[in-house]
C-alpha positions as CSV (number, residue, x, y, z in Angstrom):
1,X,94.0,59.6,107.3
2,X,91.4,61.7,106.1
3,X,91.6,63.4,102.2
4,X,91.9,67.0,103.8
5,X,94.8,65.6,106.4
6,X,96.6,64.0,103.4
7,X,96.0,67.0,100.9
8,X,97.6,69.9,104.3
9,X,100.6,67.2,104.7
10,X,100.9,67.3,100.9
11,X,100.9,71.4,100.5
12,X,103.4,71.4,102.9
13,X,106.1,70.1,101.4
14,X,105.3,72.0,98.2
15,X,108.9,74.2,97.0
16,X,108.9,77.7,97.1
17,X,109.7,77.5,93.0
18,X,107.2,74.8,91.8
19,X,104.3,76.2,90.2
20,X,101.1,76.1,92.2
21,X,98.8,73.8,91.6
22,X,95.5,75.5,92.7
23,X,93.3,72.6,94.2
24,X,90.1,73.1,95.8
25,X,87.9,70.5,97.1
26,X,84.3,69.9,97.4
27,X,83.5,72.0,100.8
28,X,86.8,73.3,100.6
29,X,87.9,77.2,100.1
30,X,91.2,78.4,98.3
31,X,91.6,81.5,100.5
32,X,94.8,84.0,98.5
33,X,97.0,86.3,100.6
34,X,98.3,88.6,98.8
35,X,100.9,90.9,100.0
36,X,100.0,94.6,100.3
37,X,101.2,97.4,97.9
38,X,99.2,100.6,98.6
39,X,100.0,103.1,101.4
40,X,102.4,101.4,103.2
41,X,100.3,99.3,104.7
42,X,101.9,96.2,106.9
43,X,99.4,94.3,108.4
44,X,98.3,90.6,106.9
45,X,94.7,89.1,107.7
46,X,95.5,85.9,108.5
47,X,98.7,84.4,111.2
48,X,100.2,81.5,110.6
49,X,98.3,79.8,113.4
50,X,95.4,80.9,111.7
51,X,96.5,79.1,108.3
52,X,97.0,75.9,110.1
53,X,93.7,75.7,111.8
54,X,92.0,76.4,108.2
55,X,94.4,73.7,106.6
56,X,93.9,71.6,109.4
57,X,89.9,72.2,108.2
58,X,90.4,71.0,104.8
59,X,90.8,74.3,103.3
60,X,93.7,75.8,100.8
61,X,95.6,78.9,101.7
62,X,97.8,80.5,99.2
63,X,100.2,83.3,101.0
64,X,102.6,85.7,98.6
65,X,106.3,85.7,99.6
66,X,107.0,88.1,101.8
67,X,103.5,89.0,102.6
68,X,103.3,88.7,106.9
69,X,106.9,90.2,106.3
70,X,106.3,93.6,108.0
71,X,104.5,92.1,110.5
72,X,106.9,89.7,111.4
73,X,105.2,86.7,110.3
74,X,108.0,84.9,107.8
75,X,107.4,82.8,104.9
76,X,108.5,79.4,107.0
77,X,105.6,80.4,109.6
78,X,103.3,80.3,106.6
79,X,105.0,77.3,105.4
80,X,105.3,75.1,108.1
81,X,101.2,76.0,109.0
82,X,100.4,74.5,105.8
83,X,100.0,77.4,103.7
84,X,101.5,78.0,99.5
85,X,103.7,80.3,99.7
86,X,103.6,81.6,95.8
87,X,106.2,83.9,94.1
88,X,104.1,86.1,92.3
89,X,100.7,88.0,92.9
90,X,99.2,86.2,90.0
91,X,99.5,83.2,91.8
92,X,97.6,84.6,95.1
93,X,94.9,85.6,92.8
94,X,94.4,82.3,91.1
95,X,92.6,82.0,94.6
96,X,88.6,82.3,94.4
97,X,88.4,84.1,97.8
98,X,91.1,86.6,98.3
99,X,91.1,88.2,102.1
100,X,93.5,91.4,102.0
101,X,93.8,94.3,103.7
102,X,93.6,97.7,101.3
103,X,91.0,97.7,98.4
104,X,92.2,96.7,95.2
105,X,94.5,98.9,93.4
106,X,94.8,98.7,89.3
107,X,98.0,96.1,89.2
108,X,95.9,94.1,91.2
109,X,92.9,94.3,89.0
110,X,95.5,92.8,86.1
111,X,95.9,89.3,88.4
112,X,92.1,88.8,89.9
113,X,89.8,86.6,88.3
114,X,86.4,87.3,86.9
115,X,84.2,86.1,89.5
116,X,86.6,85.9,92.6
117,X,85.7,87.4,96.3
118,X,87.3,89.9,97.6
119,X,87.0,90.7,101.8
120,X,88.6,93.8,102.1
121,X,88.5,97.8,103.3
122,X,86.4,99.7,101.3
123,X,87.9,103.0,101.8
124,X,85.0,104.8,100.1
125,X,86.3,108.3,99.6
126,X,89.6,107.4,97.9
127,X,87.3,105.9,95.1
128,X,85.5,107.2,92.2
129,X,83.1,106.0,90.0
130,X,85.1,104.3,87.6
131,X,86.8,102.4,90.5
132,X,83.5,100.7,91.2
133,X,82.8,100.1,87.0
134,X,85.6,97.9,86.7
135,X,84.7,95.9,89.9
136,X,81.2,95.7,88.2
137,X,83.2,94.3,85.0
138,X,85.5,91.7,86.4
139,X,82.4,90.4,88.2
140,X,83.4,90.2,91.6
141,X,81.6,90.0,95.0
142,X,83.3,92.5,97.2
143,X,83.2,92.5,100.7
144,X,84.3,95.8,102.9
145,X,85.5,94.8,106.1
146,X,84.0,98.0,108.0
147,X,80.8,96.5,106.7
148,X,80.6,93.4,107.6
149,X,78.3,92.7,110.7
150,X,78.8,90.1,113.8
151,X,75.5,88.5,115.4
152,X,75.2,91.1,117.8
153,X,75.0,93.6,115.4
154,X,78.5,95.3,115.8
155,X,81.1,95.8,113.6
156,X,84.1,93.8,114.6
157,X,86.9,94.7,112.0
158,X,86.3,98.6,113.6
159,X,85.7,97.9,116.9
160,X,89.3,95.8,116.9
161,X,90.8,98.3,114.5
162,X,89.0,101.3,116.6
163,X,90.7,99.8,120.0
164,X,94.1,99.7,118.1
165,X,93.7,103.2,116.9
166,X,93.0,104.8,120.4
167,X,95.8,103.0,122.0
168,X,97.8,104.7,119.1
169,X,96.9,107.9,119.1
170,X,97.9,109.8,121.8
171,X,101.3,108.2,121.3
172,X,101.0,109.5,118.3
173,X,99.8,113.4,119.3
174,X,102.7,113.5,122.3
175,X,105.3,112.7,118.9
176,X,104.2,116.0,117.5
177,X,103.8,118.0,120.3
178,X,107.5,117.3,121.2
179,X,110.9,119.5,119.8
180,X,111.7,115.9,118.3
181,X,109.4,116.6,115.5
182,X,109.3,120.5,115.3
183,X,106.5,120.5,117.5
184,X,105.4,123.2,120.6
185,X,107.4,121.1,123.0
186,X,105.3,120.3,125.4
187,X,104.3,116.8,127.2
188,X,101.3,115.4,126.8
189,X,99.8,115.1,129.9
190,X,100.7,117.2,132.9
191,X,103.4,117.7,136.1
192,X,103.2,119.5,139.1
193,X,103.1,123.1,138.8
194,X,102.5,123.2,134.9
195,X,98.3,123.5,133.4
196,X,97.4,119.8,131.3
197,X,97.6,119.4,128.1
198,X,93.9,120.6,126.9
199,X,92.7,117.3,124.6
200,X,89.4,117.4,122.5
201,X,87.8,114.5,121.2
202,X,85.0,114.4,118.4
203,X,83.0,111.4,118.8
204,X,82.0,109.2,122.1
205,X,82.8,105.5,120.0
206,X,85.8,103.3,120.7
207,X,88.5,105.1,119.5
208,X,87.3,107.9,122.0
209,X,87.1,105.6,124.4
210,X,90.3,104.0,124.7
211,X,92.0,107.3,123.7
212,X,90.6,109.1,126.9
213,X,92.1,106.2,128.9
214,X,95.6,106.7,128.0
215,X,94.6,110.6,128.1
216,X,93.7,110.5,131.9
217,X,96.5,107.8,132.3
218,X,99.1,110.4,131.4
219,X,97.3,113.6,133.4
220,X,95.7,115.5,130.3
221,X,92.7,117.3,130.4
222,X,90.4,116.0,128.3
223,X,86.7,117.0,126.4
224,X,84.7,115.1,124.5
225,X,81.9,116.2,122.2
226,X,79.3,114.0,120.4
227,X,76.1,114.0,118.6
228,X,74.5,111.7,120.1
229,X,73.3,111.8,124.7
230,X,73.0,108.3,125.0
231,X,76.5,107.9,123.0
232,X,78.3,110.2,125.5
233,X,76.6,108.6,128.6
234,X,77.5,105.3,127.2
235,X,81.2,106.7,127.2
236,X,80.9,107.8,131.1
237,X,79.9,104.9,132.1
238,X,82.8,102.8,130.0
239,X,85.3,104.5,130.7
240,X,84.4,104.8,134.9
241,X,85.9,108.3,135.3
242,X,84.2,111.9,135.5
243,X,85.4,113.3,132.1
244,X,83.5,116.9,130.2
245,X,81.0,115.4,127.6
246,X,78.8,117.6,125.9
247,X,76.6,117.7,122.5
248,X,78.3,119.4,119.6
249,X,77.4,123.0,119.9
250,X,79.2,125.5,117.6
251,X,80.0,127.4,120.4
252,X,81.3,126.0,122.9
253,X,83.1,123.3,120.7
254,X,84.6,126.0,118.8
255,X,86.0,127.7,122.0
256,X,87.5,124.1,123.4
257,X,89.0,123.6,120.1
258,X,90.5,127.4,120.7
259,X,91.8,126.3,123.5
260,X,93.4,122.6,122.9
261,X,96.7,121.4,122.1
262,X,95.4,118.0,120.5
263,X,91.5,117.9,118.9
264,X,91.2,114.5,117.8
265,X,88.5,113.6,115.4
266,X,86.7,110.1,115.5
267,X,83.3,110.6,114.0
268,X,82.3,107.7,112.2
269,X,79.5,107.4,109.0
270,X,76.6,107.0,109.9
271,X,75.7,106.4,105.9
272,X,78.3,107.1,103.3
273,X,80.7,109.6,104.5
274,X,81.8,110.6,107.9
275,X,80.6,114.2,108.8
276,X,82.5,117.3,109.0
277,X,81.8,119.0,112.5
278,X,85.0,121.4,112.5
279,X,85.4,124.1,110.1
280,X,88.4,126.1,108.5
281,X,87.7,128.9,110.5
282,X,87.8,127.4,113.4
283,X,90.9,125.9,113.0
284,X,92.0,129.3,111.7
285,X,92.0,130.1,115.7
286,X,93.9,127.3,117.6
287,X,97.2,128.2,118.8
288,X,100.3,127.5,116.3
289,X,101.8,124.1,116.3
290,X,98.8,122.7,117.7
291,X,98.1,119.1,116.7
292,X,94.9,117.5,114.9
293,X,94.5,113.4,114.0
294,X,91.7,112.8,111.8
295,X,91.3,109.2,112.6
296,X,87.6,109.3,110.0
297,X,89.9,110.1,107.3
298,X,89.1,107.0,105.3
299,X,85.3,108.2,105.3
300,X,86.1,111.7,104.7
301,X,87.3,113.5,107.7
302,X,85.6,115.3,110.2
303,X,87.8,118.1,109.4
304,X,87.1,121.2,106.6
305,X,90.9,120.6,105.9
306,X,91.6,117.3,106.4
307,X,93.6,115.2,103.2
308,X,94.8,111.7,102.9
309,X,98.2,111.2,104.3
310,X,100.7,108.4,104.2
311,X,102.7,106.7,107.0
312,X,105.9,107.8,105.1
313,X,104.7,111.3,104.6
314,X,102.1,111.7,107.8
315,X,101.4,115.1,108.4
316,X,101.2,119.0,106.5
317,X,100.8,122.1,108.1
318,X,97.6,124.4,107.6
319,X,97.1,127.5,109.3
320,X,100.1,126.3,112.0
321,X,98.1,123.4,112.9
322,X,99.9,120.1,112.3
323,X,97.8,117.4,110.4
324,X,97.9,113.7,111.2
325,X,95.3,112.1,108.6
326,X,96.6,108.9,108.0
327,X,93.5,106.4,107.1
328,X,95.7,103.1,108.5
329,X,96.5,104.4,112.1
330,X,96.7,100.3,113.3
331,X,99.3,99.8,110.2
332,X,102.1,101.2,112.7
333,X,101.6,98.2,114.8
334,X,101.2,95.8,112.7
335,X,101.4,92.3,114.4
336,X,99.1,93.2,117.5
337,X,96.5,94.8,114.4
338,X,97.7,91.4,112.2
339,X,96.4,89.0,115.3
340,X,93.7,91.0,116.2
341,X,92.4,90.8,111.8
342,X,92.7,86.7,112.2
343,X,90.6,86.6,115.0
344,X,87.9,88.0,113.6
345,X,88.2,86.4,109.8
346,X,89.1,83.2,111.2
347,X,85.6,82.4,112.7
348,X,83.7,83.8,109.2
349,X,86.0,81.5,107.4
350,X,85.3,78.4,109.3
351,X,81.4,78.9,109.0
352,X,82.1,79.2,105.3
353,X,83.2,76.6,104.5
354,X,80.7,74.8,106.7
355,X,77.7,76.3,105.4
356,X,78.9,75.4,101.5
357,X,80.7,78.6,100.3
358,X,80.0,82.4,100.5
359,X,76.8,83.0,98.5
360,X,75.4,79.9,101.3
361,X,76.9,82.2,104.4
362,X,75.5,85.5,102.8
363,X,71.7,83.5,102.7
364,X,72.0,81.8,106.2
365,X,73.1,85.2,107.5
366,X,72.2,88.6,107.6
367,X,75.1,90.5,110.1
368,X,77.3,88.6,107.1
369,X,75.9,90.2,104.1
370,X,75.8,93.4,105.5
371,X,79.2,93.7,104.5
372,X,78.8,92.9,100.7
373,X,78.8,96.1,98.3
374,X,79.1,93.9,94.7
375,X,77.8,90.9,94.3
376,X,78.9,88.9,90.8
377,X,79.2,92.2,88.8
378,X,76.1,93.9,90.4
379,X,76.2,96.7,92.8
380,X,74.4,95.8,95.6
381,X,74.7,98.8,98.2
382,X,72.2,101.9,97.7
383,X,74.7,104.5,99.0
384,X,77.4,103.7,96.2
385,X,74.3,103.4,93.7
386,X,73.3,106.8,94.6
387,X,76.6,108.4,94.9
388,X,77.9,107.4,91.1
389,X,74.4,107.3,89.9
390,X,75.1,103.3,89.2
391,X,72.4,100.8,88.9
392,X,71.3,99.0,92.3
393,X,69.7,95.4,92.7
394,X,68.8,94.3,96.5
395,X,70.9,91.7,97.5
396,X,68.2,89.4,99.2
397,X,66.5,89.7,96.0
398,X,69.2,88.6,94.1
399,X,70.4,85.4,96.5
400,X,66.5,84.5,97.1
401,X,66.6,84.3,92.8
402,X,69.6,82.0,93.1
403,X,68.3,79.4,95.9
């Protein structure tokens, strides 16, 4: 029996009261779980079959009580996979690599330790500048998921999360068109004798895409308006159906969003914040009770009056037109968005600790360090830099200086 086999058999028999002893060996990580405390979020980025293929590969997870809870993962799972299963946060953050779902809000700062990673959202308009000063000063590197690159050059965290969230949302806009939630009453979709529901989409990416599946699937009438030609023809031809398309032109965008009984908005960054394509005035005009999910809301909104809402408190009226602008649409279904998260960490993980740690994976590859924003108390991403006027270093400057 190898030292890894004998060290996973030992961790798990390990009491839920004894005090952690935090182990790591020498191409080993100690990966913490902590469990989430910031808008209601449910998901967990690692399952339990996860844990034990990373135990199984010599590595230490540490999982907080409770912590795959909502997402009905339970503490045995975790357990019985190998995994810690600690009592307190301050034990998950004795971890040097902590993978989590939500940035890091100020209890958590209390428990991390100078020098840790942190893989994580980024969720760059709920932050300020101060946010990013006391990252600086507990010198961590910082990873934002929606960053972080595959070989291919795509984004996997938002494609997966983007697939969840267009699945979800029309489920979500036939909710509050209903009476069941003070809404026009009316289905979304249509039946014989009675005109569609008029659906407008802003942006020709994923969560457009499988949005206007279950759109068509249920009879609506659907429009879609994008930027970018070769984004919408892209769109055509994915989704194998004649659907509208057209370039955003005040006009006519303004006239379909007159007109609709959902406009859904799906506009991602293209650097910093996501743009805002519909004005206050325009929304001035839809009909009352009219619905509107902002599913950019996390990089801004592509909506004048767009605010951060909460799964416990998910919409506000403005001008008669509800507001969904919830920033973790996948959060409502939470194991298929948990399973999804451990596919994609669970590959990055076992390279890591291949290659020799994280600073090693960020130098052997590229798509990889895309993701990083702070490396060991510097900021290492322009667009922050420039946003808080904070001091910038390159980060293949600063990895070529440490190899």
């Amino acid at each position: 029996m190898t030292g890894f086999e004998e060290l996973a058999k030992q961790t798990a028999l390990y009491p839920k009261e004894a005090p952690l002893a935090v182990k790591t060996s020498r191409n080993g990580l100690l990966i913490g779980l902590p469990k989430e405390v910031s808008l209601q979020e449910n998901r967990i980025a690692l399952t339990p079959e996860a844990v034990a293929i990373l135990v199984r590969n010599g590595h230490n997870v540490i999982v907080e009580t409770n912590a795959g809870e909502k997402a009905k993962f339970p503490d045995h799972e975790y357990s019985e996979a190998g995994a810690q299963i600690a009592q307190s946060p301050k034990e998950v953050y004795e971890a040097n690599l902590i993978l989590k779902i939500e940035p890091l809000v100020e209890e958590e700062f209390d428990h991390i330790q100078s020098g840790s990673t942190v893989i994580s959202a980024l969720n760059l308009p709920s932050h300020d500048k101060a946010y990013f000063e006391k990252m600086l000063s507990k010198n961590l590197t910082a990873f934002g998921y929606e960053y972080i690159e595959d070989q291919s050059g795509g984004l996997p965290v938002i494609r997966s999360m983007s697939e969840i969230a267009g699945s979800t949302v029309m489920l979500i806009a036939g909710e509050y068109l209903s009476n069941a939630d003070n809404g026009r009453g009316i289905i979304l979709g249509g039946i014989t004798g009675v005109p569609p529901t008029k659906v407008v989409m802003l942006g020709a990416g994923t969560v457009t895409e499988y949005a206007i599946r279950m759109a068509l699937g249920m009879g609506a009438d659907v429009k879609v308006f994008d930027k970018h030609l070769y984004k919408l023809q892209r769109l055509k031809y994915a989704v194998g159906q004649h659907v509208y398309t057209s370039i955003i032109d005040t006009d006519t965008m303004a006239e379909a969003i007159q007109r609709a009984d959902v406009v859904i908005g799906a506009m991602r960054a293209e650097d910093g914040l996501s743009p805002v394509v519909v004005t206050e005035e325009m929304i001035s005009r839809m009909k009352p009770e009219s619905v509107i999910i902002d599913v950019s809301i996390d990089q801004g909104g592509n909506f004048e009056t767009s605010r951060m809402t909460t799964h416990k408190q998910p919409t506000y009226k403005h001008m008669g037109v509800i507001h969904y602008c919830v920033p973790n649409i996948a959060a409502r279904v939470a194991y298929t968005a948990s399973m999804a998260l451990s596919n994609i960490f669970l590959p990055f993980l076992l390279e890591t600790g291949t290659t020799g740690g994280i600073e090693q994976m960020m130098y052997a590859n590229r798509w990889f360090m895309k993701g990083v924003y702070t490396h060991k108390g510097t900021l290492t991403n322009a667009y922050i830099a420039r946003k808080f006027n904070l001091r910038f270093k390159d980060l293949d400057l600063l990895l070529a200086a440490r190899f």
